[in-house]
N, C-alpha and C positions, 0 to 999 in steps of 0.2 A: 444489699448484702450484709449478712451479718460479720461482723471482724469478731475476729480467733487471735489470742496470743496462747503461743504451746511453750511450753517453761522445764526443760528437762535438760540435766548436764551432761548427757551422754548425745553427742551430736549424731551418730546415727539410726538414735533412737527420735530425733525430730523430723529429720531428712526422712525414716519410713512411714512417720505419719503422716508427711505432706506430702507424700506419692501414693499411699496406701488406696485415695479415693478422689474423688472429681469436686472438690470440697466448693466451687464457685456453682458447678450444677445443682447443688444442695443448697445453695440461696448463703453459703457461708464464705469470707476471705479471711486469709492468712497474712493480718497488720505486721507478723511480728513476731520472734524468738525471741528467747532464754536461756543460760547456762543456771541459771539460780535466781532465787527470790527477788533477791535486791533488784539485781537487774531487771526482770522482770516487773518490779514493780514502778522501775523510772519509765518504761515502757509503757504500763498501764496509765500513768498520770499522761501520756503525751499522745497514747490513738485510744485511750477511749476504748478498749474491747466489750464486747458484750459478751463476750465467752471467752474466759481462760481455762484450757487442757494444763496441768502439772502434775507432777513428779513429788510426789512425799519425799523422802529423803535428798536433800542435794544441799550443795556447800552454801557457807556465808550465811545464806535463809532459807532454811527449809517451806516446804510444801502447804502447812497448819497454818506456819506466822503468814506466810501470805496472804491465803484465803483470807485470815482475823486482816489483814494492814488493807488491802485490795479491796474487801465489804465494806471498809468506813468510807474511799476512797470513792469509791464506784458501787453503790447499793444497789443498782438493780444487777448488776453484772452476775452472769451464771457461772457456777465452778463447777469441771470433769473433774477429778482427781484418778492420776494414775500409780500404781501399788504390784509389790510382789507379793506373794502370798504370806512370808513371814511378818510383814507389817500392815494385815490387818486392821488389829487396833487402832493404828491408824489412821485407818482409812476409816472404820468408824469413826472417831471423833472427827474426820474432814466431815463425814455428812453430819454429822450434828452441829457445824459453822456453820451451814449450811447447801455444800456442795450438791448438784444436781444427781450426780449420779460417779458409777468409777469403771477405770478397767484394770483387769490384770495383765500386767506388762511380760511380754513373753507368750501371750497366748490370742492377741488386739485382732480381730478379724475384719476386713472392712464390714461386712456387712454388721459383725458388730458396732462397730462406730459410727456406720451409718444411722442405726436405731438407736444410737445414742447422742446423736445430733438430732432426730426428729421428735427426741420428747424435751431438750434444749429449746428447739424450735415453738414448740406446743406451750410453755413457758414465758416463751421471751411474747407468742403473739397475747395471752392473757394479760399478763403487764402492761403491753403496748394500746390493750383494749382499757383497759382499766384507767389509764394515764391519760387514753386519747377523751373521755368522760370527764377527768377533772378538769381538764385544758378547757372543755367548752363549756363547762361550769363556771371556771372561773374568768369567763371570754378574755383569755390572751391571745392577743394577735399574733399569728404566724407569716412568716415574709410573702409574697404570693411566687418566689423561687422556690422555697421549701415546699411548698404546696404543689407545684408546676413538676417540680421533682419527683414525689411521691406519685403523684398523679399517672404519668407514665412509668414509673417501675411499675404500677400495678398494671396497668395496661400492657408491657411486655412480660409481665409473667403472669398473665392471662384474667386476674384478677378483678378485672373492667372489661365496658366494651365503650365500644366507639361513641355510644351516645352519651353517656357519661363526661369523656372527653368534649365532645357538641355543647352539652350542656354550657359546662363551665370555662367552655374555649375565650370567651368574653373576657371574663372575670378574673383568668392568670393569664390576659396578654397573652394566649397562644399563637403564635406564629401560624405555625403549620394548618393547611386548610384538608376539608375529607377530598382525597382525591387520589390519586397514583400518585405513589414517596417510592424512595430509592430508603435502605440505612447502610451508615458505613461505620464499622468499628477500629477504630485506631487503637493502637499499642505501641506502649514505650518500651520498647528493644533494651533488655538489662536494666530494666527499672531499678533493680538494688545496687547496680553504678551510679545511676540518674542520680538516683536519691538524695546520697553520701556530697552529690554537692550542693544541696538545699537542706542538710539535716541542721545547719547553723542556723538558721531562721525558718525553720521549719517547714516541714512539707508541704504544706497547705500552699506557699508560694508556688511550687510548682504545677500544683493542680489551678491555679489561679493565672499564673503565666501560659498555659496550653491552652485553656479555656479564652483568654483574651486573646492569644494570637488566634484562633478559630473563628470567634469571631471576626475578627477583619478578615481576615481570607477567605468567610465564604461571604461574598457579597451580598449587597442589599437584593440581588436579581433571583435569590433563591428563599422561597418561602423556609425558615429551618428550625427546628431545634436543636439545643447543644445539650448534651448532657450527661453529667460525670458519674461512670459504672465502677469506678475506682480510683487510685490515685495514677495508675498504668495505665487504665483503658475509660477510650471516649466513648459516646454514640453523638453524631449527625445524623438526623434526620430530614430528607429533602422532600420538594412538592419536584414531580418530573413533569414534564409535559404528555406522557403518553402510559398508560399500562402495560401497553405488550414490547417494550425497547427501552433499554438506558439511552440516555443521551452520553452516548462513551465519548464523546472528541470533547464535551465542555469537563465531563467528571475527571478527565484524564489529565486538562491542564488544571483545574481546580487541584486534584491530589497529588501532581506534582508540584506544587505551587505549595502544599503545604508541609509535604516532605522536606523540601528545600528549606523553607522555611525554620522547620523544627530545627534543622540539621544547622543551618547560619547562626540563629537568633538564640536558642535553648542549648544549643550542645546537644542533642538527643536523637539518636535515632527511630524512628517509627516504622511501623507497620501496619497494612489498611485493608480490611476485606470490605468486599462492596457486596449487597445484597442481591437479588433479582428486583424488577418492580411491583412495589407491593400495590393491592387493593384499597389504599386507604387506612386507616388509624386502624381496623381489625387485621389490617395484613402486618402490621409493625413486628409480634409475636412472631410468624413464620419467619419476617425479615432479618431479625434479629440472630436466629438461629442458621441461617442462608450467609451472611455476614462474617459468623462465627466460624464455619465451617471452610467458608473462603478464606479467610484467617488463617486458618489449620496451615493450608496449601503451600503457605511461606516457608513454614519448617524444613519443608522435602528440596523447596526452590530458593536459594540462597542468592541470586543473582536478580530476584527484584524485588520492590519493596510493595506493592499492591496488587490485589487479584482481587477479582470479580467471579461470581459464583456461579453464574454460567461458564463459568472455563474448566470449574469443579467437573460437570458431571462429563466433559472429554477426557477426565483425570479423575478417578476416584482413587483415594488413598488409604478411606474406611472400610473394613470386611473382618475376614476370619483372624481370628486370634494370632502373634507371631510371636515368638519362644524363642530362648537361644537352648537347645537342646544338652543332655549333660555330656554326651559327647564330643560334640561342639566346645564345650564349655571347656573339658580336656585335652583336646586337642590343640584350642587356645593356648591355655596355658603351657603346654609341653613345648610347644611351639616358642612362647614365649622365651623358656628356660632353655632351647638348644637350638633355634633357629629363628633367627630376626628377621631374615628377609621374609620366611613365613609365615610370622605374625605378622608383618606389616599387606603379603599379599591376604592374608586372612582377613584383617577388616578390612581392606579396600575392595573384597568381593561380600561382605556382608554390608557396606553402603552402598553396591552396587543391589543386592537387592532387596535392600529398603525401600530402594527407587523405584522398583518394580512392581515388588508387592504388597498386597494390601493391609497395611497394618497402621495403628494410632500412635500418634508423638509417643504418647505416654508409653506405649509398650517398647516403642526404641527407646526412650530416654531410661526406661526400665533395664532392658537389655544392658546399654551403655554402663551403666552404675554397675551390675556385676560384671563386665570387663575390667570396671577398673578396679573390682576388687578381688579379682584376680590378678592382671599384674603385680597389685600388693602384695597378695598374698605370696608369687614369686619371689617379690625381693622385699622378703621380711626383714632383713636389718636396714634398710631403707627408710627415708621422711617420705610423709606422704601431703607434704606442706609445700605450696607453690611460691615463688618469687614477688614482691608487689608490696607498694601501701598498706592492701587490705589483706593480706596475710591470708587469701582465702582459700583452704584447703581444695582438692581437683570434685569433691564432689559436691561442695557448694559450686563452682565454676559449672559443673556441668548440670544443676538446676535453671543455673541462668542462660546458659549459652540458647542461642535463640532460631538455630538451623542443625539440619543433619551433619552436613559439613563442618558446622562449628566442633561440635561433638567427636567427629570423627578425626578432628586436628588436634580437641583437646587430650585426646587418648595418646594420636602418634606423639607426639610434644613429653607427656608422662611416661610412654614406655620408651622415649630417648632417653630422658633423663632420667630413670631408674637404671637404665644399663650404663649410662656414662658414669653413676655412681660407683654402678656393682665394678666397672673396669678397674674405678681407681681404688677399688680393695682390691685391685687382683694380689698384692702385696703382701695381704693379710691371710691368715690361716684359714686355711678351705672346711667349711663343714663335710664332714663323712659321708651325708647326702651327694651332695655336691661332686665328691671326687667319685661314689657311685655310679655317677648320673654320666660322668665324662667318660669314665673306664665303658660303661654302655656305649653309648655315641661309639667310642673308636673301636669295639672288638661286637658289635653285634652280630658280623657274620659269624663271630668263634661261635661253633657246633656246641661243644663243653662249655659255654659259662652258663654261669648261674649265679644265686644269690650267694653259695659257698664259697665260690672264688672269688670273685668280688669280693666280700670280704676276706677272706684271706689277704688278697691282692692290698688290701687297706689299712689290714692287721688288724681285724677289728672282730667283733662276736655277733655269727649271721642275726642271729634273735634280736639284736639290740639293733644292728644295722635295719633290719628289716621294720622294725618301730619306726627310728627315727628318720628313716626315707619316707613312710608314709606322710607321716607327722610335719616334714617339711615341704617335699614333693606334692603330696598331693595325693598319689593312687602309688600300687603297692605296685613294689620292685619288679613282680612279674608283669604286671600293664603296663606299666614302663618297657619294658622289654621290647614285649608284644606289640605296640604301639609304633615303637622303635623300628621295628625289623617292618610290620606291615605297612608304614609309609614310605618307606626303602623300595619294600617291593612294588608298589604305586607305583614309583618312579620309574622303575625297570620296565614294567608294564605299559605305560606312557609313553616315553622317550626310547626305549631300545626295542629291539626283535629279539632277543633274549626269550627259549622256549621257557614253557610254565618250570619246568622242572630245572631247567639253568639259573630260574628267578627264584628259585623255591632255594636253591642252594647257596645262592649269594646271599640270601640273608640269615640265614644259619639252620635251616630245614632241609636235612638229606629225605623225610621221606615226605615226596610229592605230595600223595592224597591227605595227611593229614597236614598239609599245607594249605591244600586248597581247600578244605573245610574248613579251616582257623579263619583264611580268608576270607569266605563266603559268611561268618556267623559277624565277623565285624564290620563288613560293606553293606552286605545284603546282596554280593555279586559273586559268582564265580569270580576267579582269575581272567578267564577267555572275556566272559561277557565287559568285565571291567574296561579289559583291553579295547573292546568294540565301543561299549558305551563313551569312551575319552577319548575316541577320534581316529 
């Protein structure tokens, strides 16, 4: 993997580029943040990036002095420089330091960044071609780990084939024989927890300490290799006794043995997908990805710590794209601002079916991140800074959290405590919005309001009202309204025997059919049919 440090003081200007794309499927990791240069650059002295992304203008050390401190530093390392369009020039003299390439912030497409990680890429292999020439020129010996290492990345990223491995299986003490292997990927659960208690003596300890507990825990009785895909995540590779079956009763107390483990000895929690069995050193690439996948599995299932990828395909969680829709996304929020019990039953039937349907971590954890920047946006005089040591605001928390459920607690827990806050301003002067919002709520059946009275009702000037309800709210006075009165009639529809035209008048609609068309353009249902389709 190639390590990435991204260097930019607007934090969720980093957080969108580390979701923007699948950056470890692109052969790239993310060692490491920035709010600015400095920082950044005590970063680069300590992981060694081979590609730094930054940000031209930012506090303390701009963008230029880095690139100049960072080249003396680290001379092969690659620079992106990122720029708005007013500081160009800029960005010209970054590529004349010699920065690889840039993008224009406010307009970063993945697939742009994608093509601009693959000529990074196209770069960093020339260099490595070039380097790898002097080395056996100048015959310096290489460890036969380092080599054992290399050896297999290329092999699981297809680079090699199995005879290759045959060859030289002698010569780096290979372990593992050609025959039917099982692989298992481990992951350190909240790695940037983990971390913070080895960052005193540095990380490499803990990559060091996982690796030696692994060793002893998988016995001498298993042909194996070990070896480190990150500082988070392992690979064990095993020799099995058979191609067509795991041997599940030994691999089961084997991976509970080192769960436990981790969990006694490390402080750390893990997580462990297991492959199907492979064909031999050419199957390690499919196993790898089989592994990966079983991996996945954990996010949606919070109540075990290992899966095996035959249990995938009775459980698929990969398919069609899933969106939180903008209506959805409104109704959230309104929900948020006039009814808790409704927000709270709103995401608990949006985890309900996450579990159902088929959609990728990332598009939930996507989801998630605008929920919660919608509760934000609700209670805008609000912190949106969590409790803790590590000071870590809810959208770093929800990078890390490591299940659905986590995610789904770290939201209820936030939208407690933005409303425990907003209560204890109930004391304090109510915005104009605000007392809009309420005079709705309580008079929605009134025939006669509108945006006129309400204001009035607030003493205020409808034009200006009608601004700064958007402005705060969200959607305009009348969708509010609207919204208002047509969840109202839900309820009536649902819960009572109330005819159409008795529900049409409770919520402030004397004439029927232009009731029931209002209704029908924002369900997609009649009235009647609504009634049917809810039961």
């Amino acid at each position: 993997m190639i390590p990435v440090l991204i260097v930019d003081d607007e934090l969720l200007m980093r957080i969108g580029l580390k979701w923007m794309i699948e950056w470890e499927k692109l052969g790239f990791r993310i060692v490491g943040e920035a709010s600015n240069g400095q920082e950044a650059l005590e970063l680069a002295e300590l992981y060694k990036p081979a590609l730094i992304i930054t940000d031209i203008m930012m506090p303390i050390m701009d963008g230029l002095t880095l690139i100049r401190k960072a080249a003396e530093l680290l001379p092969d390392c690659q620079f992106v420089i990122m720029s708005v369009f007013d500081e160009f020039q800029y960005a010209q003299e970054a590529l004349r330091l010699g920065a690889s390439d840039y993008l224009i912030k406010g307009d970063i497409k993945p697939e742009q960044l994608e093509q601009v990680l693959e000529g990074v890429k196209r770069s960093l292999d020339k260099l490595s071609l070039a380097q790898g020439k002097t080395v056996l020129a100048g015959d310096i010996k290489e460890s036969i780990s380092y080599l054992k290492e290399n050896l297999f990345k290329d092999l699981l990223s297809g680079f090699c084939e199995s005879e290759e491995v045959l060859d030289r299986r002698q010569a780096l003490h290979i372990d593992l024989k050609e025959g039917p292997m099982a692989l298992i990927k481990l992951r350190i659960n909240r790695f940037e927890e983990a971390r913070l208690k080895y960052v005193e003596q540095d990380e490499r300890l803990l990559r060091y300490a996982v690796v030696n507990m692994l060793q002893e825990l998988v016995s001498r009785q298993w042909n194996k290799e070990i070896m480190i895909e990150s500082s988070s995540e392992y690979l064990i590779m095993l020799n099995i006794p058979d191609q067509r079956e795991l041997p599940h009763r030994e691999l089961n107390h084997l991976l509970d043995s080192v769960i436990e483990a981790m969990r006694d000895f490390l402080a750390i929690s893990v997580a462990v997908g297991v492959s199907a069995p492979a064909a031999g050193f050419n199957g390690l690439k499919r196993a790898l990805k089989e592994a990966e996948s079983a991996l996945t599995q954990l996010f949606f299932q919070r109540e075990t710590s290992k899966f095996f990828y035959e249990e995938t395909l009775d459980n698929p969680q990969e398919g069609e794209e899933i969106y939180l829709s903008r209506e959805e996304a409104e109704s959230f929020r309104r929900l948020v601002l006039t009814d808790g019990a409704g927000a709270d039953a709103f995401l608990e039937d949006l985890r309900a079916r996450f579990k159902t349907e088929t959609g990728s971590e990332r598009q939930i954890r996507q989801i998630y991140m605008r929920l919660l920047a919608l509760v934000f946006s609700a209670f805008p005089n609000t912190t949106d800074e969590t409790e803790g040591a590590n000071r870590q605001t809810p959208y770093e928390r929800m990078l890390m959290d490591d299940s659905l459920d986590d995610l789904h607690e770290l939201i209820l827990t936030v939208l407690k405590r933005q409303r425990d806050i907003n209560r204890q301003r109930v004391g304090l002067p109510q915005s104009y919005a605000r007392k809009a919002c309420d005079l709705v709520m309580e008079r929605y059946a009134d025939k006669s309001i509108s945006l006129q009275t309400v204001a009035d009702a607030i003493n205020i000037n409808a034009s200006y009202l009608s601004r700064v309800f958007k402005q705060e709210i969200g959607v305009t006075f009348v969708s509010f309204l609207t919204r208002m009165r047509m969840d109202q009639a839900k309820h009536y529809l649902r819960n009572t025997s109330l005819k159409v035209y008795e529900v049409a008048d409770q919520v402030g609609y004397p004439n029927t059919t232009y009731f029931s068309k209002l209704f029908k353009k924002m369900t997609g249902l009649s009235p009647e049919e609504y009634r049917g389709s809810s039961g």
